[in-house]
N, C-alpha and C positions, 0 to 999 in steps of 0.2 A: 210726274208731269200730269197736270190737269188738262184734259185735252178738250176742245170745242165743243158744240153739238155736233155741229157739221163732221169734225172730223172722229167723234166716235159714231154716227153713224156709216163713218167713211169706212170703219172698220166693221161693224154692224154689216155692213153689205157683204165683204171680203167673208165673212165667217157666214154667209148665209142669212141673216134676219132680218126678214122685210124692213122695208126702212121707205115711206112716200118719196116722191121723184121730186128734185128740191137745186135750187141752183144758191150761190153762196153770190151775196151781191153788197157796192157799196156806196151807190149814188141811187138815187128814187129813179130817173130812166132805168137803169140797170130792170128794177124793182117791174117797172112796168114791162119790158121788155120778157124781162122771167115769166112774169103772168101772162103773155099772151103764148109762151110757150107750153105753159103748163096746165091752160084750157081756161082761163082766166079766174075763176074761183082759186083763193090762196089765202094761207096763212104764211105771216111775215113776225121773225122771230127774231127778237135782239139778241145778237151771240156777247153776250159778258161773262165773265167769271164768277157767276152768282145768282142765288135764290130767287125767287120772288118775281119772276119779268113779267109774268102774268098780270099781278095783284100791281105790278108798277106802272103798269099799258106798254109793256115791250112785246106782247104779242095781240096782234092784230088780224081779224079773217075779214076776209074782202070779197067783193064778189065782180069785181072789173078789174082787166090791169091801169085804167085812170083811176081808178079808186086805192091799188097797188103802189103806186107813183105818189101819190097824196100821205098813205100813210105811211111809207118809207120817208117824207118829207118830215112829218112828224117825229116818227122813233130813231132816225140818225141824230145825231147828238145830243139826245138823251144821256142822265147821269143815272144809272139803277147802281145804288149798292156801292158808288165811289166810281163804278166803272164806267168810261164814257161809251156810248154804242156809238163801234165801226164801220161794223158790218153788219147785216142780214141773211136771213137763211128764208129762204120763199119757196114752202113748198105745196105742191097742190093738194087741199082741203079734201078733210075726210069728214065723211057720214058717222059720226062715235058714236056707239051702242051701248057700249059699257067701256069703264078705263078700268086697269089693274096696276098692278106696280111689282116688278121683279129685280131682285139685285143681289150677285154675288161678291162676298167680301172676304176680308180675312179676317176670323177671330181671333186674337191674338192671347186669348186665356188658353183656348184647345190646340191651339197652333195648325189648325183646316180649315178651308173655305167653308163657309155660311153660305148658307141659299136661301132666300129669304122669296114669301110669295102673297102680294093680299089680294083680295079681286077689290078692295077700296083703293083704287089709286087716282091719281089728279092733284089738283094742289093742294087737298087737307091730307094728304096721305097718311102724316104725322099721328092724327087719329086711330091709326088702323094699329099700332103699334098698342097701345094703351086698352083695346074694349078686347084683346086676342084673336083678332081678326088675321094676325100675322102666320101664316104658315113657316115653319122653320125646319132647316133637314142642313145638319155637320156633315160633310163630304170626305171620306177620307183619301187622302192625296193619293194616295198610293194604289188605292180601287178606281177613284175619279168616282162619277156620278151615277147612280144603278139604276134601271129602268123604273124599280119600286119605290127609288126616292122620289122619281121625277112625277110617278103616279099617285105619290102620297102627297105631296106638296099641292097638285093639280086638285086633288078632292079635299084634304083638307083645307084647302084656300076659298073653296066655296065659288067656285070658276063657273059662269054658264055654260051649260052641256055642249052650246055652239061652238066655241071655245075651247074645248079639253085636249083635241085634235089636235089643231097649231100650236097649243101649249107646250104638249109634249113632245114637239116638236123644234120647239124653239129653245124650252129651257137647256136643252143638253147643248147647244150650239152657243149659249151666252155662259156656258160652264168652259167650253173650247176653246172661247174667245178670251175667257178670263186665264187661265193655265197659257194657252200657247201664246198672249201677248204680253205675258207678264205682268198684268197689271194687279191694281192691291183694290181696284173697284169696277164695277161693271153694273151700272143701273139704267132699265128704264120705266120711266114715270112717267107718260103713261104706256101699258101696253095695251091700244087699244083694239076693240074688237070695232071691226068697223065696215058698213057696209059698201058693198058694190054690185055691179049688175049681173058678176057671176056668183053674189051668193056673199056673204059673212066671213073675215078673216082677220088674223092679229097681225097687227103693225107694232112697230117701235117707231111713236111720236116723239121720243124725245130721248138723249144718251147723257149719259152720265160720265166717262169713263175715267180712272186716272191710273199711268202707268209706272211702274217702277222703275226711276231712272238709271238705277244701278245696273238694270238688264237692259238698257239698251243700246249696248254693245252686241246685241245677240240680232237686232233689227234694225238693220242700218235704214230700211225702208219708211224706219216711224222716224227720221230726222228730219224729215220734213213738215210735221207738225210744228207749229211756233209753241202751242199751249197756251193757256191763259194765265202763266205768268210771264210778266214780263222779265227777258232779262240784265239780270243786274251784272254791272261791267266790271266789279270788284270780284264778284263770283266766276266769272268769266275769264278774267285773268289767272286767277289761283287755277279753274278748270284746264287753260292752255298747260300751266307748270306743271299741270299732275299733280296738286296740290288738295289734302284732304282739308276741306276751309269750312268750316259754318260760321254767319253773319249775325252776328249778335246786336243787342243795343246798348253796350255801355260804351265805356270810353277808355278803356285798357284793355289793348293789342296784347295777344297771347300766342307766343309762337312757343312750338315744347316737340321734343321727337317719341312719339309711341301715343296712340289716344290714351291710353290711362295716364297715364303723364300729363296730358294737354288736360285731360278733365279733373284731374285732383289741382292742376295749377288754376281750374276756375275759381274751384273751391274754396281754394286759401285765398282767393284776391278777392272773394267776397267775404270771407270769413277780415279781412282786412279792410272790409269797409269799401271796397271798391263796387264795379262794374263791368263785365268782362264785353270786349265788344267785337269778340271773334274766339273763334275755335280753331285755329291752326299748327294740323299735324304733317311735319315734315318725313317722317318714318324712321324706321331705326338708325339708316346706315347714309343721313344725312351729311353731305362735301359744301363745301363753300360754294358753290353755284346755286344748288338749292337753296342754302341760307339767303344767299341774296336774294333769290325770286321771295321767299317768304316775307322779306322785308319788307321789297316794293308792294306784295300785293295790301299786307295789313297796314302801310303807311299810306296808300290808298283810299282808305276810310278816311272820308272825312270829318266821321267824330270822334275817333284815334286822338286821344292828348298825353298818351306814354303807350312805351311797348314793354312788355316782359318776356325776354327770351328764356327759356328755361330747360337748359339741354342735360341729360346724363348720357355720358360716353361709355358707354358700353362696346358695339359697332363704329358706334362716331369718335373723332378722337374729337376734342375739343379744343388743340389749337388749329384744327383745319376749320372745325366752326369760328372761332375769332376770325379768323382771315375770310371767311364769307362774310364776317358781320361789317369789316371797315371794308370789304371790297361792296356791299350794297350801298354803303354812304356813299360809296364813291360813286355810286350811280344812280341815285337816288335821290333828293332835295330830301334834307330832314328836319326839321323846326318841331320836332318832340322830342323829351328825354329815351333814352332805351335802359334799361335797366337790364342786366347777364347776369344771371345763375348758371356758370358750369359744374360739373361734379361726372368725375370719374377718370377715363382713360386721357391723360394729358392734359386735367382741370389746370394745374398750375401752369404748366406752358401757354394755355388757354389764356388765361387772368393775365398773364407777363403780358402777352402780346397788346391786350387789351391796352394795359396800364403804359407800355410807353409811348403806342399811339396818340394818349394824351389827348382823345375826341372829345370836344367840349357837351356832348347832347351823350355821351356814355356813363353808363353808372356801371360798379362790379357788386355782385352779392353774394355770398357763401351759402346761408341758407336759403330754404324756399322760402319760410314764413318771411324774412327781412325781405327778398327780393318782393314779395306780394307791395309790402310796406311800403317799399319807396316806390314802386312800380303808384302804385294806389298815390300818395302826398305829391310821387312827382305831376300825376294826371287834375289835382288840384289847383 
């Protein structure tokens, strides 16, 4: 889950790291209303799911909140990147001294977080990567982060001396933020140093964050983020079933029990000339109830123009699978062909049931490669 600005600074605050005082807004009143509360100098930021809002004119610094009010008028319904702007993030304007850029990740060659540190940060940041301006330090999970990493990253980054203080003090708290909220990124661009009237300090102008959804069952508290994707109501159904589902783009419905199963059946339906246009794994010791959910969710897709059921009974028998498959017809509207590979514990009993059903949109297939085949001619 791609989360907001607003709302990985939300979390930014929670774990500690300065973050400017900022209200989330989405009518230009609003916009002025923010600005008079936040001392009227403000910067006004398109919250989209995407690069560039700077270089787009999605952020805007102002120095009235009638000035606030105008350019909120402007950057609401703005297109940056395909994304339309909703909302606004208006927070009060800083004095920037220098920008940096900090971001933990995961490298998935050494299997540990990456710490990444440049004092070139802002919108060329990109740059900083290519001249070795980048500071780098592999974290090992199981130590977490060590004072001398957070000290080597800080000098080897080339940090102003003003600077090194809050550094090392903020980087181990965006390593905290990264581990205890599970996420797979945590960046801010910029981090900047920035003045006030008690003297020079690092903020986080801007967040990055994206969480792993698999763990968030572990934080029920992050369900209230929306994220900056939208979501999708075929994904969403399969989510209600307990359904392991990925959304593809071709036009052959893949339903199979065991992900190896489900991914070698993409396999052959491309090796058949097809298009797979979904990934759904019912699990080992899938009953006719499930079957039917499986059904409705990938008949759901409306670029679905055949389906390929492709079950080995092991756990499963496979005439309790037939009877999930004419009990989702029966609940179901179906105007595609379905194409059945069973094989294994009660294949044949399976195939019987099938066969005297006599379902006009049912096909039977013995092997996988044939079921790919007609699965694939029938989606033609």
């Amino acid at each position: 889950m791609d989360l907001f600005e607003h709302q990985g600074k939300e979390l930014f605050a929670r774990w500690g790291i300065p973050v400017p005082a900022g209200r989330v807004v989405a009518a230009p009143g609003e916009a002025r209303r923010a600005a008079e509360e936040l001392g009227g100098r403000v910067a006004l930021k398109a919250q989209v799911a995407t690069g560039g809002r700077g270089k787009a004119g999605g952020v805007k610094v102002v120095g009235t909140p009638a000035e606030a009010e105008a350019a909120a008028g402007e950057i609401l319904g703005m297109v940056i990147g395909a994304e339309p702007v909703e909302r606004l993030l208006v927070e009060a304007a800083s004095r920037i001294e220098a920008e940096y850029y900090a971001a933990v990740t995961l490298d998935r060659r050494t299997g540990s977080p990456l710490f990444m540190l440049s004092a070139q940060g802002g919108v060329d940041v990109e740059a900083a990567g290519g001249d070795g301006s980048m500071a780098t330090v592999h974290v090992d999970p199981l130590l977490g982060l060590a004072d001398f990493q957070v000290r080597s990253l800080v000098f080897e980054a080339g940090l102003d001396a003003r600077a090194r203080a809050d550094a090392a003090s903020i980087l181990p708290r965006l390593y905290r933020l990264f581990v205890e909220a599970d996420a797979q990124l945590v960046e801010v661009n910029p981090l900047a140093l920035t003045a006030t009237a008690d003297g020079v300090g690092l903020v986080a102008l801007d967040s990055k964050v994206s969480l792993d959804d698999s763990a968030l069952f572990r934080h029920p508290d992050f369900r209230a983020f929306v994220g900056t994707r939208r979501p999708d109501a075929q994904e969403q159904m399969a989510a209600g079933a307990g359904l392991n589902f990925v959304k593809l783009e071709g036009d052959v419905g893949i339903i199979g029990n065991g992900a190896g199963l489900v991914m070698a059946t993409l396999d052959v339906v491309a090796q058949a000339g097809g298009a797979p246009a979904d990934f759904l794994d019912v699990g080992g010791g899938a009953g006719a109830e499930v079957l039917a959910s499986a059904l409705e969710v990938v008949l759901a897709g409306p670029g679905v123009r055949s389906v390929l059921v492709n079950i080995f009974g092991g756990i499963t028998r496979c005439d309790l699978v037939a009877g999930g498959i004419l009990e989702a017809l029966g609940r179901t509207p179906v105007n595609v062909p379905i194409v059945v590979r069973l094989e294994g514990t009660n294949a044949r009993e399976g195939r019987s049931i099938l066969a005297r059903a006599n379902h006009p949109n049912i096909q039977t297939a013995e092997g996988m490669l044939e079921a790919a085949r007609q699965a694939v001619e029938a989606a033609r």
